[in-house]
C-alpha positions as CSV (number, residue, x, y, z in Angstrom):
1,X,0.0,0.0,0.0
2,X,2.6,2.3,1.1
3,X,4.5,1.5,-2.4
4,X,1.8,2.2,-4.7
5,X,0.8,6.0,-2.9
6,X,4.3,6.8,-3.1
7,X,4.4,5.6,-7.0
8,X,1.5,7.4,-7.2
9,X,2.8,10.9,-5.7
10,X,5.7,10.8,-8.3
11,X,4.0,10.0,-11.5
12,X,1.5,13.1,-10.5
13,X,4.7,14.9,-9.7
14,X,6.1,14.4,-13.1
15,X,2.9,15.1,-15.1
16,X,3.4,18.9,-13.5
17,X,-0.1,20.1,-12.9
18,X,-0.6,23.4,-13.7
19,X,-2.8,26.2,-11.2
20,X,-4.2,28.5,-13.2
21,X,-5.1,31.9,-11.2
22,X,-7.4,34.7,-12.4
23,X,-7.6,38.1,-11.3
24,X,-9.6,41.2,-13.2
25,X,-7.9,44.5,-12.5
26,X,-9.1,47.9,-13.4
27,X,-6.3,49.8,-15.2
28,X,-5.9,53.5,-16.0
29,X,-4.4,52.9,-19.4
30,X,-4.8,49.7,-22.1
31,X,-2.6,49.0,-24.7
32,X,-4.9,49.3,-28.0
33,X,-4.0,46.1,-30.1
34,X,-2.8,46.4,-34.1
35,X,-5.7,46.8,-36.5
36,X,-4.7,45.3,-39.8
37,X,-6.7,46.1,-43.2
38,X,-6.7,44.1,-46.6
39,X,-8.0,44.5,-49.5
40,X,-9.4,41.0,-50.7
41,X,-8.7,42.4,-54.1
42,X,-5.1,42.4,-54.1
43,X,-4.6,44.5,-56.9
44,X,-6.2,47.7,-58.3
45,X,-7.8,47.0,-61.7
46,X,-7.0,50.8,-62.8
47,X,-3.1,50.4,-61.6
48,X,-3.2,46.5,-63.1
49,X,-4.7,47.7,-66.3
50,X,-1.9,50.8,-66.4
51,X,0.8,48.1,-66.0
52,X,-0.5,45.9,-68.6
53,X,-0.4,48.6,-71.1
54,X,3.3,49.7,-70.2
55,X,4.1,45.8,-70.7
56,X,2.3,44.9,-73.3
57,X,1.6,48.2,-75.4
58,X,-1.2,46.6,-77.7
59,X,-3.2,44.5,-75.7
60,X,-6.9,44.4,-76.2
61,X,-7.7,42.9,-72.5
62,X,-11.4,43.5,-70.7
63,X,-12.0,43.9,-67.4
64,X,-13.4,40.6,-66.8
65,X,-10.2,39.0,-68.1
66,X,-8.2,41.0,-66.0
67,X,-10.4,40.0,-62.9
68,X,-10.1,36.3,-63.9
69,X,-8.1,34.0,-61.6
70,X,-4.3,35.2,-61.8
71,X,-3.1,31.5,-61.8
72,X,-5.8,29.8,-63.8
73,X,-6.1,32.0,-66.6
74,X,-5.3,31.3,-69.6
75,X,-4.8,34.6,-71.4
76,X,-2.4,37.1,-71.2
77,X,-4.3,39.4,-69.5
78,X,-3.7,39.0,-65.7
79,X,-1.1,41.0,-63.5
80,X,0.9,37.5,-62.9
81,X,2.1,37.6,-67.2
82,X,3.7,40.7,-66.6
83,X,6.4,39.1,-64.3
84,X,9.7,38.3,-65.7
85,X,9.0,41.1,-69.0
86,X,10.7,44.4,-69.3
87,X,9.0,47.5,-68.3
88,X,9.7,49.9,-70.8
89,X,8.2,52.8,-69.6
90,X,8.1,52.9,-65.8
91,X,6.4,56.6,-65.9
92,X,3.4,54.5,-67.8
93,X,3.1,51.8,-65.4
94,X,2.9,54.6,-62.5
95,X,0.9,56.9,-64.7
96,X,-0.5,59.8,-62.1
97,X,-0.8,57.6,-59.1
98,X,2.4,59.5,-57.8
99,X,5.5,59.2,-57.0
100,X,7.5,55.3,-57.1
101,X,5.6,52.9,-54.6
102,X,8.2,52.5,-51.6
103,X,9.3,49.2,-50.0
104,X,11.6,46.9,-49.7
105,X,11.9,44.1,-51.8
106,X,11.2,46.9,-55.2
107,X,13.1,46.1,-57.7
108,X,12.9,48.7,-60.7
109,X,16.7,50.0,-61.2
110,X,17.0,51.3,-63.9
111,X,14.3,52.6,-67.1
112,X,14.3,49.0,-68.8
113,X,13.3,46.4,-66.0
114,X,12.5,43.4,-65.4
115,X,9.9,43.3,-63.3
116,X,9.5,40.5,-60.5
117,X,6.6,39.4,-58.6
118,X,7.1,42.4,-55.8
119,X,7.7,44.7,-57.9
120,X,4.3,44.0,-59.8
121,X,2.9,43.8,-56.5
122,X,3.5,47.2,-55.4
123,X,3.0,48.8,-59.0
124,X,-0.9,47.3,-58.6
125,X,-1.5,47.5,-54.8
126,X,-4.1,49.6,-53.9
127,X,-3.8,53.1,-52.9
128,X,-4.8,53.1,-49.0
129,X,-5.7,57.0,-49.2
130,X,-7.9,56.6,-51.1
131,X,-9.5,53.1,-50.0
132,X,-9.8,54.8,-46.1
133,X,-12.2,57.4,-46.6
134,X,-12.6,58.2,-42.6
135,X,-10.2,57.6,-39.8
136,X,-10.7,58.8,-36.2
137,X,-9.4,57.9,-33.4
138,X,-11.7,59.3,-30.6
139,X,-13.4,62.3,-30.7
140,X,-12.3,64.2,-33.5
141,X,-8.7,63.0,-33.5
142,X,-7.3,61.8,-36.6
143,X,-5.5,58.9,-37.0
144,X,-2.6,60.5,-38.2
145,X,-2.8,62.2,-35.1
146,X,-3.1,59.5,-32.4
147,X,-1.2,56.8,-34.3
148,X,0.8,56.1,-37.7
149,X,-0.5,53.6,-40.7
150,X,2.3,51.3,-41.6
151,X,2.5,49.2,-44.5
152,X,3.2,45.6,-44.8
153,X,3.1,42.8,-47.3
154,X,0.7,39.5,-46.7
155,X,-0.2,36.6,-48.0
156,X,-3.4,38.7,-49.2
157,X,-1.3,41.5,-50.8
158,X,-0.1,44.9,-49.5
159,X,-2.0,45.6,-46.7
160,X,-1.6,48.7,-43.9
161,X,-1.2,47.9,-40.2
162,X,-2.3,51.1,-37.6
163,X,-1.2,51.3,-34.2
164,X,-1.4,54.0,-31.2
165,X,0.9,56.2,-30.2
166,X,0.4,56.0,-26.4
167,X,-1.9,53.7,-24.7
168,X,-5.6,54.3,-24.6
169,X,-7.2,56.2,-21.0
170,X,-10.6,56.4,-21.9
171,X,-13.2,53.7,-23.2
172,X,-16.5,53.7,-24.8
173,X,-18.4,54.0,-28.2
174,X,-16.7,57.0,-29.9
175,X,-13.6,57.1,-27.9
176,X,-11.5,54.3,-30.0
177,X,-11.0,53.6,-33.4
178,X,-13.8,54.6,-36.2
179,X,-13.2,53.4,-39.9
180,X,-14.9,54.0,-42.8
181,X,-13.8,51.8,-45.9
182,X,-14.6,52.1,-49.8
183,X,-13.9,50.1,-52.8
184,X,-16.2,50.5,-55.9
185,X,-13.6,47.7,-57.6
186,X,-15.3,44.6,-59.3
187,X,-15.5,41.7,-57.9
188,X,-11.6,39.5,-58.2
189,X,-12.6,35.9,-58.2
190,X,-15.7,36.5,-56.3
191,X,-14.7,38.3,-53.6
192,X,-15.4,42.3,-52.1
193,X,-14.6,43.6,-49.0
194,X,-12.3,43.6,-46.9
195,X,-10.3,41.7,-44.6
196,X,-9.8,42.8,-41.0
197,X,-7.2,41.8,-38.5
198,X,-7.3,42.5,-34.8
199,X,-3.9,41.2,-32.7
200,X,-1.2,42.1,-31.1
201,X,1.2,44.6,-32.0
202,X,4.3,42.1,-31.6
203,X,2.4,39.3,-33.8
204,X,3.5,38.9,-37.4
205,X,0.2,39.4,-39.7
206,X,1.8,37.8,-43.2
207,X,-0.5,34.8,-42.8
208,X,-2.7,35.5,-39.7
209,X,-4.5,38.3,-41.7
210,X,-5.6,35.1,-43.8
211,X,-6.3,32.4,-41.2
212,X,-7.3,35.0,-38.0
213,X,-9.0,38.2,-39.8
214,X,-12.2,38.8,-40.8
215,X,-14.1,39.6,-43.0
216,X,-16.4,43.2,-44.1
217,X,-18.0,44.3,-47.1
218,X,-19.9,47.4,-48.1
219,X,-23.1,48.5,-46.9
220,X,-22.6,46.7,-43.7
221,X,-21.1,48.6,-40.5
222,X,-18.8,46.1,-37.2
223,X,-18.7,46.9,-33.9
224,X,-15.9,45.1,-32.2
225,X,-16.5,46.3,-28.4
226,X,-13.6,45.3,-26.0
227,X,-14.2,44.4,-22.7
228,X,-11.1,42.9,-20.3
229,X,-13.4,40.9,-18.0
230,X,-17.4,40.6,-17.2
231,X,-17.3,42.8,-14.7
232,X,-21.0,43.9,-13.6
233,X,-22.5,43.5,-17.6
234,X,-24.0,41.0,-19.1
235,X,-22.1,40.6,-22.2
236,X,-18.3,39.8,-22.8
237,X,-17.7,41.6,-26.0
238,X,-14.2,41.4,-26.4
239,X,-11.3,40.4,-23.9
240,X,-7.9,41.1,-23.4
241,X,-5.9,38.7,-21.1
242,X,-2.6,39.3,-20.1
243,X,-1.5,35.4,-20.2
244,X,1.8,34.4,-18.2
245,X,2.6,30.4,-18.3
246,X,5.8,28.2,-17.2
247,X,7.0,26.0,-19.5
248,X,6.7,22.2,-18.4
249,X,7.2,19.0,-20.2
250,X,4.0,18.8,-21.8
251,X,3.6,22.6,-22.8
252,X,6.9,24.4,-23.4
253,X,7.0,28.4,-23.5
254,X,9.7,30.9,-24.2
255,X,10.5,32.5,-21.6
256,X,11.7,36.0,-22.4
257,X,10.6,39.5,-23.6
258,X,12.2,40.1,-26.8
259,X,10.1,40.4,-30.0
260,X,9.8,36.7,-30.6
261,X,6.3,35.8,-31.6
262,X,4.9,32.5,-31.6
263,X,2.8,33.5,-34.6
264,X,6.1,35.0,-36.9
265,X,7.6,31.7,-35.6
266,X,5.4,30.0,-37.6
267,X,4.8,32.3,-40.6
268,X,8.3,31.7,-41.1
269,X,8.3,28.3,-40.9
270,X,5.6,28.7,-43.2
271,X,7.9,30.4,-45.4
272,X,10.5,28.5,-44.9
273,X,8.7,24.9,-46.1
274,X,7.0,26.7,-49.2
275,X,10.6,27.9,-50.4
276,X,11.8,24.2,-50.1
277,X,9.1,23.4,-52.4
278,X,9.4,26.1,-55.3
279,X,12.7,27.4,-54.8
280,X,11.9,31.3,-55.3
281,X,10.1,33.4,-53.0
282,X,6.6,35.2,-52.8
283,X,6.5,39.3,-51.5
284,X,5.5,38.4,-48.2
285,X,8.3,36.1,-48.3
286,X,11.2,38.4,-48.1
287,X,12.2,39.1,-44.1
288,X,12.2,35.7,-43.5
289,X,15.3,34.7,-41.2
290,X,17.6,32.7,-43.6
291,X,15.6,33.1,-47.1
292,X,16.6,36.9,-47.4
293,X,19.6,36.1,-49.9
294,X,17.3,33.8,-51.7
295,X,15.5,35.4,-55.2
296,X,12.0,36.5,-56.1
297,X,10.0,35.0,-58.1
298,X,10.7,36.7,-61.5
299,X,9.1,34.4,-64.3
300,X,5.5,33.8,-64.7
301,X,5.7,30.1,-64.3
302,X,7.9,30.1,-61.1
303,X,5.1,32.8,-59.7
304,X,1.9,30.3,-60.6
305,X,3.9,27.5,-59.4
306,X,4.4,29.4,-55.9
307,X,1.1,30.2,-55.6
308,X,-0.5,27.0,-56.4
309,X,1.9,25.6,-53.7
310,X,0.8,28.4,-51.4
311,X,-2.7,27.7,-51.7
312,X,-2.0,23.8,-51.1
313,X,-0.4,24.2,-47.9
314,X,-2.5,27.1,-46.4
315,X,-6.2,26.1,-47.4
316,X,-5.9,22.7,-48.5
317,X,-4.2,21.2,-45.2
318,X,-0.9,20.6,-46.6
319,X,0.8,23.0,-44.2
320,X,0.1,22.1,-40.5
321,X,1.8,24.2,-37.4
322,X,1.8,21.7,-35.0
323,X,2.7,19.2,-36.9
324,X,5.6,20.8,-39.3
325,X,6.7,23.5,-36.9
326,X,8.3,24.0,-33.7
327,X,7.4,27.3,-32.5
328,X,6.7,27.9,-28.5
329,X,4.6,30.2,-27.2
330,X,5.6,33.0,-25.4
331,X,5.3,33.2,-21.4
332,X,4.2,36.2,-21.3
333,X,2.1,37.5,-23.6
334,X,-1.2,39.2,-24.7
335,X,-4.5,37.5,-26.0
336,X,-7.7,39.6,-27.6
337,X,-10.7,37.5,-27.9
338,X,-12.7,39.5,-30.3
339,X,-16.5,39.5,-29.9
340,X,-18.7,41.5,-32.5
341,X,-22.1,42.8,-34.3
342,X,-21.9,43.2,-38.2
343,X,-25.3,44.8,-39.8
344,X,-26.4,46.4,-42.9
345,X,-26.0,50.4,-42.8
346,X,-27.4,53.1,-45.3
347,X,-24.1,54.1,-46.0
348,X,-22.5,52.4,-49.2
349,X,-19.5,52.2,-47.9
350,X,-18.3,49.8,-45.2
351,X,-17.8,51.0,-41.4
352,X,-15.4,49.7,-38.6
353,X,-15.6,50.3,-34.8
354,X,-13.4,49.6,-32.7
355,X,-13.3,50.4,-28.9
356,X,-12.6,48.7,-25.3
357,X,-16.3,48.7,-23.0
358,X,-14.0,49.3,-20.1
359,X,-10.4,49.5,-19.0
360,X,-10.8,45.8,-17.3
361,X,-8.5,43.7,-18.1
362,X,-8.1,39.6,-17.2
363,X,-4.4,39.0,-15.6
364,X,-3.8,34.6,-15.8
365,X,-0.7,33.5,-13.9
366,X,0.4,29.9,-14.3
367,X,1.9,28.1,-11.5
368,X,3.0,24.4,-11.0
369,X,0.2,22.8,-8.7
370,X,2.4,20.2,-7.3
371,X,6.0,21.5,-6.7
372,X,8.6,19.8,-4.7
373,X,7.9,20.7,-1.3
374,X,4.6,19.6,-1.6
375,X,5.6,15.6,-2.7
376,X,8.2,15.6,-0.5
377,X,5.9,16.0,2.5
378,X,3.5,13.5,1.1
379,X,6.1,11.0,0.6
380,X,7.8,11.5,4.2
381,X,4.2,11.4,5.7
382,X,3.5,7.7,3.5
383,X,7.0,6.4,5.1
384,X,6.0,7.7,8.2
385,X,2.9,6.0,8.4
386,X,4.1,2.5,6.9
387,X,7.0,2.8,9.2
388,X,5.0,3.7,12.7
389,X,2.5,0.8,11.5
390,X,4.5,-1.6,11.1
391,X,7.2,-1.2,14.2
392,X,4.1,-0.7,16.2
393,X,2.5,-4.4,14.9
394,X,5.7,-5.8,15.2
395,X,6.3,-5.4,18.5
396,X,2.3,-6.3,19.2
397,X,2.9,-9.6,17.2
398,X,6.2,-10.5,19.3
399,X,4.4,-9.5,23.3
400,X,1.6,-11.3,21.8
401,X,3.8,-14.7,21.0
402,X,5.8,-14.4,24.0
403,X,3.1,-14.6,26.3
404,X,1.6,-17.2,24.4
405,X,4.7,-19.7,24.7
406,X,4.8,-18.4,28.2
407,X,1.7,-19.3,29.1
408,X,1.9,-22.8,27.1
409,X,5.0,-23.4,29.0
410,X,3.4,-23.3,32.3
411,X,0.4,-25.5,31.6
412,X,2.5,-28.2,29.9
413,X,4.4,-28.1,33.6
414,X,1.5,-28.2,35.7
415,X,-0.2,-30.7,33.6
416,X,-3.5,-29.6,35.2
417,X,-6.4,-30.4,33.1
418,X,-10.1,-29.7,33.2
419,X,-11.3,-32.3,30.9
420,X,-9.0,-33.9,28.1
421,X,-8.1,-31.7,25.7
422,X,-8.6,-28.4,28.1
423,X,-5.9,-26.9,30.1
424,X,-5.7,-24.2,32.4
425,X,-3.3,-21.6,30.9
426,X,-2.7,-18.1,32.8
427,X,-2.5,-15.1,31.2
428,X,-1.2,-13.1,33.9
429,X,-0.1,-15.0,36.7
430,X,-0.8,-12.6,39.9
431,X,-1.1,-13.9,43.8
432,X,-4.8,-13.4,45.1
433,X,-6.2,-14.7,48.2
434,X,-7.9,-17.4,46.7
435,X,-4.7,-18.2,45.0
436,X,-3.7,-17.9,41.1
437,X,-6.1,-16.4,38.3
438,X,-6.2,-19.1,35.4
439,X,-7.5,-18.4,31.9
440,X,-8.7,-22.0,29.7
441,X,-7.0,-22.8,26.3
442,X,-7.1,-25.4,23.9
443,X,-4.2,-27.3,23.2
């Protein structure tokens, strides 16, 4: 018995139990997580249809053959035929849009150049001005004012990321982030809108726009209210929880505060595995940690083979984090569990909200549930007890014995029978007046 508790004690010892504790604490400040917005048109038909002409001077391509699938087509009217031909004319492929899209990975050097598949990404990406119509940021605050809109390339084309300046005092309604988005674009392979991604401003949004965001069209307005904790409402609407863990042997965590992400961990990875397989790399492909010397896709078939490979891995199941990846999470970290209502306004355009309820916020600390101290007290109490049982039986077993034999000794010597087969044994001899106290075994 004593054997299998403390086998017991150990093996739950070694599966580390974790304690999970939850407190809500009212703040004076939040941080106000990354908004990330995507066109799910990647390109702009009037930019696309400006680089086609530079490309190919006489073309006689519609719209709809423009808008067909870039990888299925079989014309030579999408943006993907341009790749790996000379630009002639750059000043025609930019036409009035302004001055020479920026960023890295833009390869036009020189008048006659080849283009590559960035550099036909960023001369059809959208123009963001003009795509975000409205932006405030409380009461009449721009954006500009109380944060900065940063560009960056997805999976889903070149997208802008804002973030805050400061951390947010205030909550409510009209105190946070108000959107309003417009794209009178055709449909590109059936899709309108736009894509909308909510996270945290250390996570990498290359692929988590795609597999995380969400989706808005036009005509339709989205709250996404915030709230830390239920605290006194009746709805959650959206939480933030400021998550620290331990690493064990069963979940493992990184346990430092650098900008590691879990989620760039695997986006590279990603990366990584879908460069094995075509041997050039996509836009969004660039910053990867050891793929930056690698080259771009720069012919037509090495870009419709990448994104056919793309496709497969990301939305037909070919790609799998846990299972192709390594990537711990962070110990420490922040999570935003989003929450909203979508409905149809009489705006044609499409509106975003979003905005913290309250300045609550859900702190979870991790802690082992059975740490040393703990099984070495359990075990010393199991010995204990096994020990003091078992000295104290012992010693029972051998007063017991001895008295027996004692006892058997002195009736075989007296040979004093009752009847045959009875003998008067004493138990305890002691002197009385009527003379010795006998007890009656059988022998």
């Amino acid at each position: 018995m004593c054997f299998r508790q403390v086998v017991e004690r150990i093996r739950h010892f070694m599966k580390e139990p974790i304690s999970v504790e939850v407190k809500v604490h009212r703040n004076s400040t939040l941080q106000f997580p990354a908004v990330t917005v995507c066109n799910k048109n990647w390109f702009n038909l009037t930019r696309a249809r400006r680089l086609l002409n530079a490309v190919f001077p006489r073309n006689n391509c519609s719209d709809d053959e423009m808008l067909a699938d870039d990888v299925e087509a079989d014309t030579n009217c999408t943006v993907a035929n341009t790749i790996g031909h000379h630009l002639a004319d750059k000043g025609a492929a930019l036409g009035e849009s302004g001055p020479e899209p920026a960023g890295e990975g833009y390869a036009l050097d020189g008048q006659d150049a080849v283009l590559d598949a960035s550099a036909v990404w960023r001369l059809a990406a959208h123009n963001f001005s003009v795509l975000i119509q409205e932006c405030y940021f409380g009461r009449n605050v721009t954006c500009d004012r109380a944060g900065r809109w940063t560009e960056v390339v997805t999976e889903m084309g070149i997208c802008q990321t804002f973030q805050t300046n400061e951390p947010v005092k205030t909550s409510g309604h009209f105190n946070h982030l108000y959107l309003v988005l417009n794209d009178k674009q055709q449909k590109f392979r059936g899709e309108e809108g736009f894509r909308v991604l909510i996270h945290d401003p250390a996570d990498d949004p290359r692929l988590m726009v795609r597999t995380h965001g969400s989706s808005i069209v036009q005509r339709h307005g989205r709250d996404v209210r915030m709230v830390l904790k239920e605290v006194g409402l009746r709805h959650r609407w959206m939480v933030l929880k400021e998550f620290k863990a331990i690493p064990s042997r069963e979940y493992f965590c990184k346990d430092r505060e650098d900008k590691y992400s879990h989620i760039g961990c695997e986006a590279n990875c990603f990366n990584r595995i879908l460069h094995s397989e075509v041997g050039c790399l996509l836009p969004f492909m660039t910053h990867t940690p050891g793929l930056q010397g690698a080259a771009i896709c720069n012919t037509t078939k090495q870009y419709r083979n990448a994104i056919l490979h793309k496709q497969y891995l990301l939305h037909s199941g070919g790609w799998n984090a846990q299972d192709n990846c390594t990537c711990e999470r962070k110990c420490h970290e922040f999570e935003y569990l989003l929450f909203a209502e979508t409905g149809e306004i009489s705006d044609s355009r499409a509106r975003l909200r979003v905005f913290y309820q309250d300045l609550y916020y859900e702190n979870v600390v991790e802690s082992l549930a059975y740490p040393m101290i703990p099984l070495l007290c359990d075990l010393g109490g199991a010995l204990g007890l096994m020990l003091g049982a078992s000295l104290l039986t012992f010693f029972e077993i051998v007063e017991a014995a001895t008295m027996y034999a004692y006892q058997w000794h002195r009736c075989r010597q007296k040979k004093k029978k009752v009847r045959p087969g009875r003998c008067m044994l004493p138990l305890v001899p002691m002197s009385t007046e009527e003379g010795e106290a006998w007890q009656v075994y059988d022998y």
